[in-house]
C-alpha positions as CSV (number, residue, x, y, z in Angstrom):
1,X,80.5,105.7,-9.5
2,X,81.5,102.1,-9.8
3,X,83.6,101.4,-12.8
4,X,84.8,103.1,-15.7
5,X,81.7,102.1,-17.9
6,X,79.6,104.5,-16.5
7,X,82.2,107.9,-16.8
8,X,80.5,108.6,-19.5
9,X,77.0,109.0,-17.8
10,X,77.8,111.5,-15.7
11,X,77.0,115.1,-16.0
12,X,80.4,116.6,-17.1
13,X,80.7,114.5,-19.7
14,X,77.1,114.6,-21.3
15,X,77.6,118.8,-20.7
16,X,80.3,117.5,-23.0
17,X,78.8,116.1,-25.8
18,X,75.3,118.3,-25.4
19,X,78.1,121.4,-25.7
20,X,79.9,119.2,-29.2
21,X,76.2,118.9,-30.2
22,X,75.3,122.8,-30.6
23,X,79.4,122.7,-32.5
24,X,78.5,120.2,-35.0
25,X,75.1,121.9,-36.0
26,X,77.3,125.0,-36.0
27,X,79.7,123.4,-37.8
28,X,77.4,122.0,-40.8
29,X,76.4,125.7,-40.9
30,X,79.9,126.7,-41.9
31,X,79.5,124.8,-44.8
32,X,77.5,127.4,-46.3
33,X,77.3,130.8,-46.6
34,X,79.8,133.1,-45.3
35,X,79.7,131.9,-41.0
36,X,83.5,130.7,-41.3
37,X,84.7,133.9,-42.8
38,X,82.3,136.3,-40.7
39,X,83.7,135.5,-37.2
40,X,86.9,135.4,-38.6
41,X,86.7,138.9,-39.7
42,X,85.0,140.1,-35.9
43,X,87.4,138.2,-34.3
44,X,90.6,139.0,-36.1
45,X,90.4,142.4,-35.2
46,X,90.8,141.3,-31.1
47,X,94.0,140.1,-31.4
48,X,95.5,144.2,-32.0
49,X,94.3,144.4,-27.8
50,X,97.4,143.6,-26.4
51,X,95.7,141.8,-23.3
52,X,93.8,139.9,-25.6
53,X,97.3,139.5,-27.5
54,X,98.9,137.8,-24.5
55,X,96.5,135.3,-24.0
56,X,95.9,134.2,-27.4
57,X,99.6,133.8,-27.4
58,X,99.8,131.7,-24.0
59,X,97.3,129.6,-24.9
60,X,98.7,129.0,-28.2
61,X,101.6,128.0,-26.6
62,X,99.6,126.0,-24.0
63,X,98.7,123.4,-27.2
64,X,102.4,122.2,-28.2
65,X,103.1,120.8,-24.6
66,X,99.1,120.0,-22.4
67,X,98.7,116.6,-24.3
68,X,102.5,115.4,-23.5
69,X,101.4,116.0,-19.9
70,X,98.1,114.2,-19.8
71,X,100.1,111.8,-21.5
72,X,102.6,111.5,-19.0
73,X,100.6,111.2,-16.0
74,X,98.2,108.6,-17.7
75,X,101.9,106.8,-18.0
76,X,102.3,106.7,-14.3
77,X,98.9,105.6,-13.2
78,X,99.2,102.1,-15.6
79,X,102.5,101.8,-14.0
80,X,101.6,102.6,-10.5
81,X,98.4,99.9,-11.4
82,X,101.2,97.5,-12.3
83,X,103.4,98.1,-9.2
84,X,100.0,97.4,-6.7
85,X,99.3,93.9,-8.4
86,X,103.3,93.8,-7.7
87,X,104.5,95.3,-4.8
88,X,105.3,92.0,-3.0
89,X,108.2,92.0,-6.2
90,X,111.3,93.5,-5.0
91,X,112.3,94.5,-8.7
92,X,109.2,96.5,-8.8
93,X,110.4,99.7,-7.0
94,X,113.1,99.8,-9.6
95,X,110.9,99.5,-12.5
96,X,108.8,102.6,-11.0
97,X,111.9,104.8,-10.2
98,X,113.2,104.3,-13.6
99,X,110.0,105.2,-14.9
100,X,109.7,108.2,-13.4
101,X,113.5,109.5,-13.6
102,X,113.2,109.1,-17.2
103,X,109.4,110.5,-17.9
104,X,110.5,113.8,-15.7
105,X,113.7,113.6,-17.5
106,X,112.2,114.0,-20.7
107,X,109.9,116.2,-19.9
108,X,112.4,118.7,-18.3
109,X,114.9,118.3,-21.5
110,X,111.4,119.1,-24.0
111,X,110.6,121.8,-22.1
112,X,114.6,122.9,-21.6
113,X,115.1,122.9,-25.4
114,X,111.5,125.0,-26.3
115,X,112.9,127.9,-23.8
116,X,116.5,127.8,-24.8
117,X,115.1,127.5,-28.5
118,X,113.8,130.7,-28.4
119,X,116.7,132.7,-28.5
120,X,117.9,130.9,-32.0
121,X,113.8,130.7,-33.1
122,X,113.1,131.9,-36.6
123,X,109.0,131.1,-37.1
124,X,110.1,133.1,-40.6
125,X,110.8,136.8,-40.5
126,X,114.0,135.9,-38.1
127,X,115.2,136.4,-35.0
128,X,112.9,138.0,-32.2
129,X,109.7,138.4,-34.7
130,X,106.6,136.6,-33.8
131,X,104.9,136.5,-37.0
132,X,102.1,135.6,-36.3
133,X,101.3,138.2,-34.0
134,X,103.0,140.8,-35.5
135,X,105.0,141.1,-32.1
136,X,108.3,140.3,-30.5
137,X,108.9,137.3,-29.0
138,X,108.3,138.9,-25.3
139,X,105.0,137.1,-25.2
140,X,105.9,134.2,-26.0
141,X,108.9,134.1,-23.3
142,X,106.6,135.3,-20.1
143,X,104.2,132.6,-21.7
144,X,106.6,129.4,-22.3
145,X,107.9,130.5,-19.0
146,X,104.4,130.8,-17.1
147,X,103.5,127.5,-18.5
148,X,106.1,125.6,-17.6
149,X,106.1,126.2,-13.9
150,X,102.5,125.4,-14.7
151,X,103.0,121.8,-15.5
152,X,106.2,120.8,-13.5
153,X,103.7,121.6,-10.6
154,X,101.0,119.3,-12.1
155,X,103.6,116.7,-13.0
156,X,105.3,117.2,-9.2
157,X,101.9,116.8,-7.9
158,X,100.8,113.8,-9.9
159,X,103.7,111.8,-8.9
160,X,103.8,113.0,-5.0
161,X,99.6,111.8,-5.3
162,X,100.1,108.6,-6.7
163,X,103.2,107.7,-5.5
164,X,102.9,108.5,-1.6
165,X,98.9,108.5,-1.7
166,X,97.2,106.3,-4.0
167,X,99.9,103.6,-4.4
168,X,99.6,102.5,-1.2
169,X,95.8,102.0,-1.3
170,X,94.1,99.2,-3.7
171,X,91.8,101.8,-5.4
172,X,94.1,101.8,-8.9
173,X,92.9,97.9,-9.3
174,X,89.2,98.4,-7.9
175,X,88.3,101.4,-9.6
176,X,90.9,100.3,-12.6
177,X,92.1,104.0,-12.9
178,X,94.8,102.1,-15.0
179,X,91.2,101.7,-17.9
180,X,91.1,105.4,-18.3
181,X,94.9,106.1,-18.4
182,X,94.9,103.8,-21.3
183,X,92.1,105.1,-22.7
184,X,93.6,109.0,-22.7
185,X,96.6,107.0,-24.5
186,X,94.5,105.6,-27.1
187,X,93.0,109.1,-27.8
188,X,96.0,111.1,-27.7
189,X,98.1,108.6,-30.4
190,X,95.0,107.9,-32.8
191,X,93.8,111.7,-32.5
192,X,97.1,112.7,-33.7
193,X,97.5,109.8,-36.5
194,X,94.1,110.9,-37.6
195,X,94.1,114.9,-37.4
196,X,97.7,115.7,-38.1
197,X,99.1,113.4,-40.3
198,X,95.8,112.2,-42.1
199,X,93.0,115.1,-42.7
200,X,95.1,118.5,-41.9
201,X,97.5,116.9,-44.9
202,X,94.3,116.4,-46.9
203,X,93.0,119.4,-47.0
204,X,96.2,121.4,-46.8
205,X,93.7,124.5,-45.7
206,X,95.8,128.4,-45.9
207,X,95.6,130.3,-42.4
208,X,92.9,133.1,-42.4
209,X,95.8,135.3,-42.1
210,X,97.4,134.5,-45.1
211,X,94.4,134.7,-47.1
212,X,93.8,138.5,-45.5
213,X,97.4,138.3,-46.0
214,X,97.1,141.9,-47.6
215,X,94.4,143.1,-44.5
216,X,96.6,142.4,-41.9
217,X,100.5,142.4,-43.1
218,X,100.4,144.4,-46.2
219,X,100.3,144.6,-50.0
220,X,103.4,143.3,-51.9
221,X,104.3,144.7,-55.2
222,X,105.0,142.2,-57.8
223,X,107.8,142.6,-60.5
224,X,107.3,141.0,-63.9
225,X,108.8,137.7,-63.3
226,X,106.4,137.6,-60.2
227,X,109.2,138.4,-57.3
228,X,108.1,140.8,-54.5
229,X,110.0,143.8,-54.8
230,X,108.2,146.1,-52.1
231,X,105.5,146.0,-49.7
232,X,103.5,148.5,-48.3
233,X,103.1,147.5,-44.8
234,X,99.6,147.3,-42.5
235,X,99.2,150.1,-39.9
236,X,99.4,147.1,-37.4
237,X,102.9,146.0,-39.2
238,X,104.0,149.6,-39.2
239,X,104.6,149.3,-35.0
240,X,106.4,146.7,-35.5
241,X,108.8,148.4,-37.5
242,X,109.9,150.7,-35.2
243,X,111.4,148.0,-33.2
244,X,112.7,146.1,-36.6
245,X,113.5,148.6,-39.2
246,X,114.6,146.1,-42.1
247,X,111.1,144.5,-41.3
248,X,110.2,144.8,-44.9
249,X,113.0,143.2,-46.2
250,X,112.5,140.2,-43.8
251,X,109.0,139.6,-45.0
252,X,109.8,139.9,-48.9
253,X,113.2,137.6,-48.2
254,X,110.3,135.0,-46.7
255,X,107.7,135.8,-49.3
256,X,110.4,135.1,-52.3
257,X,111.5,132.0,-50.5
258,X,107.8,131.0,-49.9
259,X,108.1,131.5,-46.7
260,X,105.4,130.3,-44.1
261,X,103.7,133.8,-44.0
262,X,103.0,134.2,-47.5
263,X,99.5,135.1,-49.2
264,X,97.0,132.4,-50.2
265,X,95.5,132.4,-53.5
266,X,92.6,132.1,-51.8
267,X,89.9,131.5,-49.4
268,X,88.9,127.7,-48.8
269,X,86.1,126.0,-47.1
270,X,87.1,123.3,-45.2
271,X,85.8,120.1,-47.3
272,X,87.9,122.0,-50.4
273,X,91.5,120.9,-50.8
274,X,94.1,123.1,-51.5
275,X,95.5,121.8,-55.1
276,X,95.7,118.5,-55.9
277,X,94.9,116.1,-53.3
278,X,97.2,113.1,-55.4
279,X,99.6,115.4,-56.4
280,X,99.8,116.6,-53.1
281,X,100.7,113.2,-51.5
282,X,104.4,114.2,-52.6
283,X,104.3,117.1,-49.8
284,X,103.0,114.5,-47.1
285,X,105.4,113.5,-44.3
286,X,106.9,110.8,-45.7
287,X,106.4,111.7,-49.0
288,X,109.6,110.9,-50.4
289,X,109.0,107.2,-49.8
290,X,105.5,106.9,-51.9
291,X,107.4,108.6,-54.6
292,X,108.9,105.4,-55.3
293,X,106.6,103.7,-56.2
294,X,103.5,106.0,-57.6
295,X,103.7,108.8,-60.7
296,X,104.0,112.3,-59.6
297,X,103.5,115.1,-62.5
298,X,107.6,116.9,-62.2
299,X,105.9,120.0,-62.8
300,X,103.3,120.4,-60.1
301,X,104.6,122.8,-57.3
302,X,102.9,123.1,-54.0
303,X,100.0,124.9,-53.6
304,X,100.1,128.2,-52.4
305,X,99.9,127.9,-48.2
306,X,99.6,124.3,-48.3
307,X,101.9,124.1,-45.4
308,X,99.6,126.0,-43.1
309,X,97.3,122.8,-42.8
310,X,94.9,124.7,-40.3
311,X,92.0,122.1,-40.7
312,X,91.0,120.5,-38.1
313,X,92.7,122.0,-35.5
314,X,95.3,120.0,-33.6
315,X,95.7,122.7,-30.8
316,X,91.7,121.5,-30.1
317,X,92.4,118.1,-29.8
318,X,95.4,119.3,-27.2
319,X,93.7,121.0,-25.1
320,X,90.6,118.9,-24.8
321,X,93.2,115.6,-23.5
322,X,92.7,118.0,-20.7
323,X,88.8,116.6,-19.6
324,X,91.0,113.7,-18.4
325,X,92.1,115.2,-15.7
326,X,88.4,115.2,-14.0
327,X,88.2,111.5,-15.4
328,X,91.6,110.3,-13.3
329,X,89.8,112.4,-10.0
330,X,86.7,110.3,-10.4
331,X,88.4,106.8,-10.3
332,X,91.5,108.1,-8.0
333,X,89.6,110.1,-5.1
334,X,87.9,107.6,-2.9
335,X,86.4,109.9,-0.6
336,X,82.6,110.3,-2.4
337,X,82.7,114.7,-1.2
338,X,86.2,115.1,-2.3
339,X,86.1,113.5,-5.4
340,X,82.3,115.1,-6.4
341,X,83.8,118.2,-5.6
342,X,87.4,117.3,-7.0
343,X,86.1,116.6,-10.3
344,X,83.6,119.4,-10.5
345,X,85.9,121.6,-10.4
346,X,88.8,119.8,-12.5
347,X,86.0,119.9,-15.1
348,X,84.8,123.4,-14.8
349,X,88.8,124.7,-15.3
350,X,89.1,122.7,-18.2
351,X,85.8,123.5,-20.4
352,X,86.0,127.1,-19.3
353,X,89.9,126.4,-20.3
354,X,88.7,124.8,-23.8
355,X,86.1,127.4,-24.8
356,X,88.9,129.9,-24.1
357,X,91.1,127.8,-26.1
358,X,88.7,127.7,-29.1
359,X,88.2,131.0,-29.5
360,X,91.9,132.3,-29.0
361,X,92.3,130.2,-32.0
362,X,90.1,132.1,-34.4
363,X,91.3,135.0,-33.1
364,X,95.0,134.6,-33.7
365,X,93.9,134.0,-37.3
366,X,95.3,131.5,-37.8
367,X,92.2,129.6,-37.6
368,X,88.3,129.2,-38.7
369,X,85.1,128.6,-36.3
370,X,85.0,125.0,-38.7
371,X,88.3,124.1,-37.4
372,X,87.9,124.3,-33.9
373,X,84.4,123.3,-34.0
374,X,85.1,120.4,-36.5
375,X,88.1,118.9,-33.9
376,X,85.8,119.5,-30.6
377,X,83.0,117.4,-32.0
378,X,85.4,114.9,-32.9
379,X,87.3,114.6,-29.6
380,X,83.9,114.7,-27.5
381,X,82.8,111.6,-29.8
382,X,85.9,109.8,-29.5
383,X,86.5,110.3,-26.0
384,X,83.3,108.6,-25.4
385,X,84.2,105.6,-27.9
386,X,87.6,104.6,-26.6
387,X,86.4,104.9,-23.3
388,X,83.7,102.3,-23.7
389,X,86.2,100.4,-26.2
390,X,89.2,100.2,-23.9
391,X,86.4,99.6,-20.8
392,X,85.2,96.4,-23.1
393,X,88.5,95.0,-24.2
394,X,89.9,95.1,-20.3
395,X,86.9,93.8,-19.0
396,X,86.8,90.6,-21.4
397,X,90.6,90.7,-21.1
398,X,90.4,89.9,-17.3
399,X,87.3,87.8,-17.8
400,X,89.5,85.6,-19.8
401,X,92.2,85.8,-17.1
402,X,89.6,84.9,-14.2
403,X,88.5,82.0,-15.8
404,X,91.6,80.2,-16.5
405,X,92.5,80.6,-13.1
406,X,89.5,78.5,-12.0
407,X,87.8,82.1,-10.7
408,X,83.9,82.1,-11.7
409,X,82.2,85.2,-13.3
410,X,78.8,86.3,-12.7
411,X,76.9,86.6,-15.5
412,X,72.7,87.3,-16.2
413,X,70.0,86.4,-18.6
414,X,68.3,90.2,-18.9
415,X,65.0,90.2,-21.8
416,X,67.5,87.4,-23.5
417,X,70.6,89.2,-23.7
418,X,73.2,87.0,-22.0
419,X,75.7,89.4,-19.8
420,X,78.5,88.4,-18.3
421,X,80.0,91.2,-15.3
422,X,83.7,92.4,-13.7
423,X,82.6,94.5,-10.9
424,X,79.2,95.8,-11.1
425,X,78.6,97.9,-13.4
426,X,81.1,96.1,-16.6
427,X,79.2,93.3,-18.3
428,X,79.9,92.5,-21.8
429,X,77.1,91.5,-24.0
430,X,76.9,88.2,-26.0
431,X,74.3,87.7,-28.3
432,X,70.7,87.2,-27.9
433,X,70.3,83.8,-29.7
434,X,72.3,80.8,-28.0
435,X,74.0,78.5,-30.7
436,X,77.2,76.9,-31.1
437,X,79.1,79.9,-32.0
438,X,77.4,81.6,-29.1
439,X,78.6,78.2,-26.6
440,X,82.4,78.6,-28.1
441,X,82.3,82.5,-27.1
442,X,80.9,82.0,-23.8
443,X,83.3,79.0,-22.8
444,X,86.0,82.0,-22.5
445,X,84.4,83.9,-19.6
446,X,82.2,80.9,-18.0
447,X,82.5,77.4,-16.5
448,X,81.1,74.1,-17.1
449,X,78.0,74.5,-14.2
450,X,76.9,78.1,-15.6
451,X,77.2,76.7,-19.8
452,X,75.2,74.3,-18.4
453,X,72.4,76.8,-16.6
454,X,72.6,79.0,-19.7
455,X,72.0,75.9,-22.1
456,X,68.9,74.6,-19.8
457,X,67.7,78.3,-20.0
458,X,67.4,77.9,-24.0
459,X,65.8,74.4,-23.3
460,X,63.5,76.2,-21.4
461,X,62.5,78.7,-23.5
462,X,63.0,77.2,-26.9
C-alpha cells in the first residue's frame, strides 16, 4: 500500500463498513417495534454477574480517556512529519521536546486528577457509590488504575517508535503518515461537535435505567406535593445496603433534588425528543448565552432525564478512534510482513475491542442497541470520508506547493477525466470537459508545456 488513498480499500477497513452495514439495517429496525427495548431487557439482567460487572465498568471507563490518546499520538506523528522536512533546523529539536514534555504532561495531570478525583467523586448518591452499578467504587479504582498503566505504555511506546525509530527514516513524508494523523484529528473534533454537543442535546434521550428506574433501583413513594418520602429498594439495591445503610436516604436526597438517577417519565425512541426541542435550547451548553437574544417560556422546566442524553453514544465514537491505530501501522511499518501482520493484529484487538465495547454499553443500561448502533455506522462512514477528504486537500495542497517551486506534476487523460498524481496512487480529478474555468483550475497543479498537451488533446478530440 502506496498512499493514504487507498487505506480504505483494504480488508480491515471494508470488514469495517460491511460490519456498520448489518448495524444500520439493525438500526432502521429499532425504529419499530419493540428491538431497542428487548435486548435491553436480556441484557440488563448481565450486568448483576459481577465478572460481567467489572468489565462493563472498565470499559466504560476505557471511553472518557482512549480518544485523548489516539489524539495524542496522531499529535506526534504531524510533528515528527514536521521535524523530518526540518531536521537540518537546529530549533527543531526544541520544538519536538517541548511538544512532548507538555503532551505527556497533560496527559499525566488528566489522568492524575481522574484517580485522585475518586476519593472526593459523588456521580449522585455520594461518596463511594457507583450508581450506576449499584456498587462501590472498588471497580472503578482497579479499572482507572488498570487503564492507565495501559495507555502510559502506549503513549511510552509511541514516542520511543517514532522518536528513535521512524524519525530517523523518510517514511513519515513518503508514506505521509502525517495525512492520517490529521485525518484521526479531524474525526475526533467534528465527531464530538456533532454527537455530543449537537444530536445527544437534541434528543435529550433518559438512560434505560432510569426509565426501569423502578425494575432495577426501586419504587419511590410519592407525598402529595410530589416529594419522595420512601422507597422500597430492588433486591439488587438491597446488597448494597448492607455496605451503605442510609442508602435510601441518599437516593431520595438525589431524587428530590433531581438528581441524575431519577426515573423518566418514560420510554423514548431515539428520533423522539425528550420535551421541547426549542424550549430545550435553554438546557444546552451554552445556553445562557442564546437566552439573550431568543424567547424562552419562564415556566418550562426540564424534562424529566433530559440530562442523561444517551443518544448516540459518545463512548462508541471513543472507542472506535481506536481503528487508527492499525491505520498509523500501515503507513509507519515499512517492512511489507511486519506491517501485514502489525496491522492485522492492531485491527483484530480493536474490533474485537469495539464489539465488546458496544455491548458493555447496553448492558450497563445505560444505553439502547440504537445508540451504539446508530454512532458505529456513523464513525465507519466518517472515517472513510475524512480520510479521502483530508487525502484530497493535502494532495492538491502539495500540488500547489510543487508547482510554484518550478517542480512538474504528472498528470493523465483516463476515458476524458483529466487526473493529475502525488505519488502513485493520489490523483485528483478535474472535470471531464476542458473550458476556461477548467484551464484556470488546472494552471494550479500544471505548467505551461503540459496546459498546452492537455489543450491540443481537446483540439484533438473536439
Amino acid at each position: 500500500m502506496t498512499m493514504t488513498r487507498t487505506i480504505y480499500k483494504q480488508w480491515y477497513i471494508r470488514t469495517t463498513l460491511v460490519f456498520a452495514g448489518i448495524l444500520l439495517i439493525g438500526f432502521i429496525a429499532t425504529s419499530f417495534g419493540n428491538i431497542d427495548r428487548w435486548f435491553a431487557d436480556v441484557m440488563g439482567e448481565w450486568v448483576k454477574i459481577e465478572f460481567i460487572k467489572f468489565w462493563v465498568i472498565f470499559y466504560n471507563e476505557m471511553g472518557f480517556t482512549c480518544l485523548f490518546l489516539i489524539a495524542l499520538v496522531s499529535i506526534f506523528i504531524i510533528v515528527e512529519s514536521w521535524y523530518v522536512k526540518n531536521r537540518s533546523n537546529k530549533k527543531s529539536k526544541v520544538v519536538i521536546l517541548i511538544c512532548y514534555s507538555v503532551t505527556t504532561m497533560i496527559f499525566f495531570v488528566y489522568n492524575f486528577i481522574r484517580l485522585i478525583g475518586l476519593l472526593t467523586e459523588d456521580t449522585g448518591w455520594g461518596l463511594g457509590i457507583d450508581p450506576q452499578y449499584l456498587t462501590t467504587n472498588t471497580y472503578k479504582i482497579i479499572s482507572r488504575i488498570s487503564i492507565f498503566f495501559i495507555e502510559t505504555t502506549i503513549l511510552i511506546g509511541s514516542i520511543f517508535f517514532l522518536r528513535f525509530k521512524v524519525s530517523k527514516t523518510n517514511i513519515l513524508i513518503e508514506k505521509r503518515a502525517w495525512v492520517v494523523a490529521i485525518s484521526a484529528l479531524i474525526f475526533i473534533i467534528v465527531s464530538f461537535f456533532l454527537l455530543t454537543l449537537i444530536l445527544k442535546q437534541s434528543f435529550g434521550r433518559p438512560f434505560y435505567l432510569n426509565v426501569e428506574f423502578e425494575r432495577y433501583i426501586g419504587k419511590v413513594k410519592l407525598d402529595e406535593n410530589g416529594w419522595a418520602i420512601d422507597i422500597e429498594l430492588s433486591v439488587e439495591a438491597q446488597k448494597l445496603e448492607a455496605d451503605f445503610p442510609d442508602l435510601k436516604e441518599r437516593i431520595l436526597n438525589s431524587y428530590n433534588n433531581s438528581g441524575y438517577w431519577t426515573q423518566a417519565d418514560r420510554y423514548y425512541k431515539w428520533y423522539e425528543v425528550n420535551g421541547d426541542w426549542y424550549q430545550n435550547l435553554q438546557f444546552w451548553y451554552g445556553g445562557k448565552i442564546l437566552s439573550w437574544f431568543m424567547k424562552f417560556d419562564p415556566e418550562y422546566t426540564k424534562p424529566l432525564c433530559w440530562n442523561n442524553q444517551d443518544f448516540p453514544s459518545g463512548h462508541t465514537i471513543s472507542g472506535f478512534t481506536g481503528v487508527y491505530y492499525a491505520l498509523f501501522a500501515s503507513v509507519l511499518i515499512k517492512d511489507d510482513k511486519k506491517r501485514i501482520k502489525t496491522t492485522n493484529i492492531l485491527f483484530t484487538v480493536w474490533f474485537i475491542s469495539e464489539i465488546i465495547m458496544i455491548n458493555s454499553l447496553v448492558v450497563a443500561r445505560t444505553h439502547y442497541v440504537s445508540d451504539v448502533w446508530f454512532s458505529f455506522v456513523f464513525c465507519a462512514i466518517f472515517m472513510v470520508t475524512s480520510l479521502r477528504f483530508t487525502n484530497t486537500l493535502a494532495t492538491k495542497t502539495l500540488l500547489k506547493k510543487r508547482i510554484k517551486i518550478l517542480k512538474t506534476n504528472e498528470f493523465a487523460i483516463v476515458k476524458n477525466k483529466i487526473l493529475i498524481y502525488f505519488q502513485d496512487d493520489n490523483k485528483i480529478f478535474i472535470t471531464k470537459i476542458y473550458s476556461k474555468r477548467v484551464e484556470k483550475k488546472l494552471k494550479k497543479y500544471l505548467n505551461s508545456l503540459q496546459l498546452q498537451e492537455i489543450h491540443n488533446w481537446k483540439n484533438y478530440y473536439s
